[in-house]
C-alpha positions, 0 to 999 in steps of 0.5 A, spaced: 463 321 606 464 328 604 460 331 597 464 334 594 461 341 592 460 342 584 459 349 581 452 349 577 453 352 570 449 358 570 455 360 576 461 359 572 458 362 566 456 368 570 463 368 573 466 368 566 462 373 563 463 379 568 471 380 566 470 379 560 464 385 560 470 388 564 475 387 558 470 390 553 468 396 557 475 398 558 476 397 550 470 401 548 472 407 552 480 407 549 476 407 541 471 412 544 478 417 546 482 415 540 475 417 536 474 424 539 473 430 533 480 433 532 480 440 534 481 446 530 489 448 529 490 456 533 496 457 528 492 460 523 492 468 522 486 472 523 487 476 518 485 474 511 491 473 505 491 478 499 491 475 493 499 477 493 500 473 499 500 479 504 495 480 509 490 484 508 490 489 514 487 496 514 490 502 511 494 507 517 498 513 514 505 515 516 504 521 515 508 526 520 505 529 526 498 530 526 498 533 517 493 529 516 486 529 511 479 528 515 476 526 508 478 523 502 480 524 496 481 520 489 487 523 485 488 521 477 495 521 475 497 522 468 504 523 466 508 526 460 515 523 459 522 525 456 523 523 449 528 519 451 523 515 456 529 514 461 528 509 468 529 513 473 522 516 470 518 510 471 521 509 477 520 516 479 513 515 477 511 509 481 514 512 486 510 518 487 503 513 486 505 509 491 506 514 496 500 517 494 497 511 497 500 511 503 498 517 505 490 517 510 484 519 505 488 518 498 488 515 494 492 515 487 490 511 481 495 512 474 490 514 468 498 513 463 501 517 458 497 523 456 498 531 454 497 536 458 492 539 454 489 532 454 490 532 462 486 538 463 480 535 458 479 529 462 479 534 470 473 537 466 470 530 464 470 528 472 466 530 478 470 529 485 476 527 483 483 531 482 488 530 476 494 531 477 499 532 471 507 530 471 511 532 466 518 530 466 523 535 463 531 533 463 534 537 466 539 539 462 542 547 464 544 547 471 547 554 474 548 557 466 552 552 464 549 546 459 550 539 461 551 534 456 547 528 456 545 530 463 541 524 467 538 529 472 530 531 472 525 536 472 519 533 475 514 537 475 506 537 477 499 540 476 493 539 479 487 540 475 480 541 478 475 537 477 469 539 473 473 546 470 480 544 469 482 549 473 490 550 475 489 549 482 498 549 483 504 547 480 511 545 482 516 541 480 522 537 484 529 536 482 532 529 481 540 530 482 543 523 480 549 521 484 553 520 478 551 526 475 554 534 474 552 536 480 552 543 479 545 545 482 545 547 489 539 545 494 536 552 496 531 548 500 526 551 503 527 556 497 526 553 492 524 548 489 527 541 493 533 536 490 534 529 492 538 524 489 535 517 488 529 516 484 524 513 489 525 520 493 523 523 488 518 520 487 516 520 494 517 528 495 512 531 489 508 525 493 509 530 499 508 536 495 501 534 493 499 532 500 501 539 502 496 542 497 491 538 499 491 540 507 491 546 505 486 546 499 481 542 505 482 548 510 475 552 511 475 559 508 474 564 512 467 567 511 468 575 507 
């Protein structure tokens, strides 16, 4: 008679235990990749947001060519409205300090309604900075004639030296509404220049006042 060969315990609990280490290992390894740390997303800006939403990024002049300030200069900007307070005043205004602020090395910061006189006093009170002082005047005679209710503008500046309250210049630029008289030529460069909407106005005293400061930081030659 054959035996008939029978397998100890110890070997089928052997021969069952090594799959089921296969089928846990295989299991371990899939959770391990399921819980690898998430990584960073690369869609955020590296830039930091401003509080206006805007990214804050470094401020580059687009001033033409190479007119450009080497050093920087803080201007106070005081102005002095019409009685009749137009919104073409307001808007001039905000026009010319935004400009101002674009320019490289200046920097503009409105000190509100004040008289001149009162422009002057604060110039001397100050150390470094400049004042500039715009007045808006309506522009109510053009070529010798009287226009009536006239919405054209005079806006004229003053820069007052710090410390002294020194004229340093003056100047004005015209601002000729679309729907006005239209009677005052453009005598540019000649006179003084004229433009027709409020925001180019504003930009071009803006302009008028960068000019002098070019200038005003050129090295004087020695007597």
């Amino acid at each position: 008679m054959t035996r008939k060969r029978t397998m100890s315990a110890p070997r089928i609990k052997g021969l069952i235990l090594v799959p089921l280490l296969l089928f846990l290992d295989v299991q371990v390894k899939g959770q391990s990749g399921r819980r690898a740390p998430r990584r960073e997303s690369r869609s955020a800006s590296a830039i930091t947001p401003a509080k206006d939403g805007s990214a804050s990024a470094p401020k580059v002049g687009n001033e033409k060519g190479n007119h450009k300030l080497e050093q920087r200069v803080t201007l106070l900007v005081a102005r002095q409205l019409t009685s009749k307070q137009l919104a073409s005043e307001i808007t001039i205004y905000a026009s010319f300090i935004k400009r101002l602020n674009e320019l490289t090395n200046v920097g503009g910061t409105s000190i509100g309604d004040v008289k001149r006189q009162q422009a002057i006093l604060r110039a001397r009170e100050e150390t470094q900075s400049f004042v500039v002082f715009l007045l808006f005047e309506i522009d109510n005679f053009q070529e010798g004639r009287l226009v009536l209710n006239s919405p054209d503008l005079e806006v004229k500046y003053f820069i007052f030296a710090p410390g002294t309250g020194e004229l340093k210049t003056k100047g004005k630029v015209y601002y000729q509404a679309i729907g006005g008289a239209k009677m005052r030529k453009d005598n540019w460069p000649n006179g003084p220049p004229i433009k027709i909407t409020v925001e180019a106005a504003g930009i071009e005293t803006a302009e008028r006042v960068h000019d002098w400061l070019l200038v005003a930081a050129m090295p004087q030659p020695q007597k």
